[in-house]
Structure formats: C-alpha cells, structure tokens
C-alpha positions in Angstrom: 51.2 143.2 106.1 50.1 139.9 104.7 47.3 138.4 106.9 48.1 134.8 109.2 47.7 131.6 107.5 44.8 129.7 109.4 45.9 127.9 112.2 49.1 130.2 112.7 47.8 130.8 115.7 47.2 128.5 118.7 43.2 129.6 119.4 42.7 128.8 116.0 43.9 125.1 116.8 41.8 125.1 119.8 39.2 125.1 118.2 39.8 121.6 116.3 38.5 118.5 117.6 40.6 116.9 120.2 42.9 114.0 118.2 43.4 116.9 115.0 44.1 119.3 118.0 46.9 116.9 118.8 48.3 116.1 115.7 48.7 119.8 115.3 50.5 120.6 118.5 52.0 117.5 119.0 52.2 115.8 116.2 55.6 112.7 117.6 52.4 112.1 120.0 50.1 111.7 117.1 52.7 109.1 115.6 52.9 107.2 118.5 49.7 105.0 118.4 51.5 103.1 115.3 54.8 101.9 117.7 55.2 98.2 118.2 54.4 97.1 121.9 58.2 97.7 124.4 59.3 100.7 122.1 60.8 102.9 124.4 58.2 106.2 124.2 60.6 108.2 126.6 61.9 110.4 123.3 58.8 111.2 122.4 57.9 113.0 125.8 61.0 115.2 127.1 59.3 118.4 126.1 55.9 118.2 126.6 54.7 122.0 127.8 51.3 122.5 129.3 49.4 125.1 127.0 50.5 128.8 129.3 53.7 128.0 128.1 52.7 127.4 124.8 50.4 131.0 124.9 53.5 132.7 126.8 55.8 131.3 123.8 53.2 132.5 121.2 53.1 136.1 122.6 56.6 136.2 121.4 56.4 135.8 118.6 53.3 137.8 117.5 54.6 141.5 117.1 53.1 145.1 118.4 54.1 148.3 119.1 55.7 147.8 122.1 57.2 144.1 121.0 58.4 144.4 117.2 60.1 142.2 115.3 62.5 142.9 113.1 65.3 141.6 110.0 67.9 143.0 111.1 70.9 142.6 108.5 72.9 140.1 107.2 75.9 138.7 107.0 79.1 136.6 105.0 81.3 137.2 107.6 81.7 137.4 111.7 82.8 140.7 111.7 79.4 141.5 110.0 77.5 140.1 112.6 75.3 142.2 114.6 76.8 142.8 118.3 76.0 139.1 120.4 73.4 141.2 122.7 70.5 138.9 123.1 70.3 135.1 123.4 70.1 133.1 119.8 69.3 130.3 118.0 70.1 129.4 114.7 68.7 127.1 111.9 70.6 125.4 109.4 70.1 122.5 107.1 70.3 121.0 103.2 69.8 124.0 100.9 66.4 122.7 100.2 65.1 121.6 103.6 62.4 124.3 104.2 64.4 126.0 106.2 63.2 129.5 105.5 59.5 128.4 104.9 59.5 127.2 108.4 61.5 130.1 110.1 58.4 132.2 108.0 55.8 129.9 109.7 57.3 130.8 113.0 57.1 134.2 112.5 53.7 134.1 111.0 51.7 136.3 113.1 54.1 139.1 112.4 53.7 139.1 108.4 55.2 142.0 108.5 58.6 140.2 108.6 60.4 139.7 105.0 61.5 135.9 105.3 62.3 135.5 101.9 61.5 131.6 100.6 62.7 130.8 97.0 62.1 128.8 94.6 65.7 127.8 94.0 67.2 125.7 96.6 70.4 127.2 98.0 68.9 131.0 98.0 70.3 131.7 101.4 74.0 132.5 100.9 74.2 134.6 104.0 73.5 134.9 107.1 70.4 136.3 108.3 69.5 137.9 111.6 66.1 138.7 112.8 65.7 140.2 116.2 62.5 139.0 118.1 61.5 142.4 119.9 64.1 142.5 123.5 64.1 138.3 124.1 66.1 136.9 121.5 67.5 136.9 118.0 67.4 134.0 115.4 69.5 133.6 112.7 68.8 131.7 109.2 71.8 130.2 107.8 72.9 129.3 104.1 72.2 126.1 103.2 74.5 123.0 102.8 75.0 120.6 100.2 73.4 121.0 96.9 74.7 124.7 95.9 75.8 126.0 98.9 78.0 129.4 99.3 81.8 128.4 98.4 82.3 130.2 101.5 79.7 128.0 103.6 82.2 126.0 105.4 84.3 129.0 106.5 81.2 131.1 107.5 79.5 128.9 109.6 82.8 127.1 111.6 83.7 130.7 112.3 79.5 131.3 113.7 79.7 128.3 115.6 82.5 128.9 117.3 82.6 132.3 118.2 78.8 133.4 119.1 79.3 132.9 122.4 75.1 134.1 122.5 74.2 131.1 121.0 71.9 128.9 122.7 70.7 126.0 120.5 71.3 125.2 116.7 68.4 124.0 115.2 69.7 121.4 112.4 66.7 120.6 109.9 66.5 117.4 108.4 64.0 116.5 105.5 61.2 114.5 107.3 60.7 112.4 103.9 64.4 111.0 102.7 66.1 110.7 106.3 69.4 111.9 107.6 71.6 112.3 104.3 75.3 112.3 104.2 75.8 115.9 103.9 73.4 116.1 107.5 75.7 113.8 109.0 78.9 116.0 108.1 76.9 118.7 109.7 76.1 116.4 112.7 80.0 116.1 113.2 80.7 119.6 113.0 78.1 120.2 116.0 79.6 117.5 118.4 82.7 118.6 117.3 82.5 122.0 118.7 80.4 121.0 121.4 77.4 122.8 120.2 74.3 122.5 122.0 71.5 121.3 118.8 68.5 120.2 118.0 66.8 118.0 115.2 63.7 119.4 113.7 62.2 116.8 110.8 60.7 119.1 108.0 57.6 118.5 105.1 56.3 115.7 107.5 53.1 116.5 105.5 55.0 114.8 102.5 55.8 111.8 104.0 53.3 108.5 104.8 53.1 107.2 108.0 54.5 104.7 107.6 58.1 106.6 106.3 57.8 109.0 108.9 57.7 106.5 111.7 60.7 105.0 109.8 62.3 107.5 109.8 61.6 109.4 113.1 62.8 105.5 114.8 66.3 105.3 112.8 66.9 108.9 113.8 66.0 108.8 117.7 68.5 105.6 117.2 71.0 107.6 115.9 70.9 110.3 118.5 71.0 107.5 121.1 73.8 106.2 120.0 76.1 108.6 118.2 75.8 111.8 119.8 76.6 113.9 123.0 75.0 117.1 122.5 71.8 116.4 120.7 68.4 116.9 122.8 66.8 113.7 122.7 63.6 114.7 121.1 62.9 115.7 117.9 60.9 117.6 116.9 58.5 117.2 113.7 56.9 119.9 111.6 54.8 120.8 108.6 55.3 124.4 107.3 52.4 124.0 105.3 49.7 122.8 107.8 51.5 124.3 110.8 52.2 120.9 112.6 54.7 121.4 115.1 55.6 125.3 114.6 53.4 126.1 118.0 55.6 123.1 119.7 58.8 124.5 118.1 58.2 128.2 119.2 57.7 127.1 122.5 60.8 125.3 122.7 62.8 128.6 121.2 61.2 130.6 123.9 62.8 127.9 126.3 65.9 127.8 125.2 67.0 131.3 124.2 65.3 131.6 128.5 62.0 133.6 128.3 59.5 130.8 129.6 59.9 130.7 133.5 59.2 127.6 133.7 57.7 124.6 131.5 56.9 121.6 132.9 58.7 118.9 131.5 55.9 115.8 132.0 
C-alpha cells in the first residue's frame, strides 16, 4: 500500500502549533476572526466534537485485520446495488468538484483502498460502494453537470429514493466559484425527496480569504432561507492539505451512528 500523506492523521496535526492546529481541524473557526461585528456565529458551531470523538472517528477509518476496508462494487443501476445492510452516506457533486480526491483523503490511512481520481472531470459514471469494515458503507456518485452519465438523472432519483440505509448525502460544492446552477437543481432534488444532506465546500486551499468568506456567508444565507433538510453547518475542506477531512470523518461516524456521543458545544 501507498504510505499516508502527512497530516492524514490527527497526531500528526497535534503536533502543529495551536492557531495551524485549528485551521486544520477546524478550519469555519479559522475563518471566523474576519466576520463583521453582530454576524450571527451560531452556523459555525453546531458540530464542534471534543477530540475522543475525533480519535474514535479516526479509528474508523484507519483499516486492520480485524477492521478492513473495502471497494466493494459498483453500480448503474439499483438492482446492482449491494444489499442496504449497513448505514450509508453518499457524496455527490459537479463532475469536477473533488469529489473522489476527498472521499481518497478520507480514506487515507487505509491506502490500500483503490479510490480512483482522474484527470478528466466526469470519470465517475457509476456508482461506487466502499464498505468501511462492519460500521458503515459510503458511496461515491457520478458527477453532475459538465459530462455527466446520460443515465445520471435516472440513477441517482432511483438511489435517493429507494436506499432506505441512507443516512446523510453529502452534496459537494466548489469552495472557490459558489453554489452553481447545476448545485442548485441538485439542492431541489434533495428537499424534494426529503433527503437528509449536507454541504461540504471543496479546494478551500484555492480560494483567498476573502472569496471564501464570501462565499461560505451567501451559502449559510441560502441554507437559512431556502432549505428544510440541510444541516446548518457547513463544512469546509482542502483535499490537498487535509483541512477539514479529520472534521468531516468525524461527522460520518456521527451520522451513519458509531460515535456514542459528541458533544455538540
């Protein structure tokens, strides 16, 4: 297997000085300092675990023996699914998001795992299951938008509305440009079916400042204001310097039900 990028892993981040600590594991936190004075900071704090939860939520996702973690097939149709055993979480987003480059950050301390990232956006024209030893599955989905499956609309209605296993969609939006059109339609779909979801801001290393803040303001608006079943935090991340990916694999160990508790303050 391919050794762990540096800083994969949380005692690696321990070891940085406190505020680079903190822009690693929290990395909303980090951009709060820059608010105007009366901003409401309440978004920035609903899930806020203490670090066991954070270690507990790592354990899951580094793999041994006993705890493996596995591809486990994939699939253009429901009836190619694998049987709805475990809890799961999917990801989708624009076909050239990062969606795959951050589901192969999360599972970064098992390199074992084949998460394939291309160079081409729109690669991912199934679905993919990977099964996260006896805790959970999570499942990449094609891309929408630019060269997406003819197929994609069909596929992923029919997922949505039929995996009863489901848990949380995770719904990737590019941390530099903003919600897009395309992410909208795919915003509607969600509330539509009732669909539990989450948004996760991606390449936030790409962006300044002063755009993220931007954009991180007009989309907390947006969730405010337009939706019903999206969890009022988002949640930032850089697949490239690991920002975020120890937050966001705590918060898929929370939903799909393996963290007793985390403390939500």
């Amino acid at each position: 297997g391919r050794a762990s990028p540096p800083l994969a892993a949380l005692s690696q981040v321990l070891r940085l000085e406190r505020s680079r600590r903190t822009a690693i594991v929290f990395p909303l936190q980090k951009l709060e300092r820059y608010l105007a004075p009366g901003t409401d900071t309440a978004p920035f704090h609903v899930f806020q675990p203490g670090l066991a939860a954070l270690q507990r939520a790592e354990a899951l996702f580094r793999s041994d023996r006993g705890h493996p973690i596995d591809y486990v097939s994939s699939a253009v149709r429901m009836d190619h699914a694998p049987p709805p055993a475990l809890p799961e979480v999917c990801f989708i987003g624009r076909s050239n998001v990062g969606k795959s480059s951050l589901i192969r950050a999360l599972f970064s301390l098992a390199p074992e795992v084949e998460v394939r990232v291309s160079k081409t956006p729109g690669h991912t024209k199934k679905m993919n299951f990977f099964k996260v030893g006896k805790y959970f599955t999570l499942v990449d989905m094609p891309g929408y938008g630019y060269r997406a499956p003819q197929d994609f609309v069909e596929m992923v209605e029919a997922y949505l509305q039929e995996r009863h296993n489901l848990k949380r969609t995770f719904l990737l939006v590019d941390g530099v440009v903003g919600l897009q059109k395309t992410d909208h339609i795919a915003v509607e779909m969600l509330e539509e079916f009732g669909i539990p979801y989450v948004m996760v801001l991606t390449k936030i290393d790409r962006a300044s400042k002063g755009l993220l803040l931007k954009n991180v303001l007009e989309i907390q608006e947006f969730v405010k204001e337009s939706t019903q079943g999206c969890f009022p935090q988002l949640f930032l991340v850089s697949s490239v310097e690991f920002s975020g990916v120890h937050l966001l694999r705590c918060f898929v160990a929370h939903v799909t039900g393996n963290l007793p508790t985390v403390e939500a303050s």
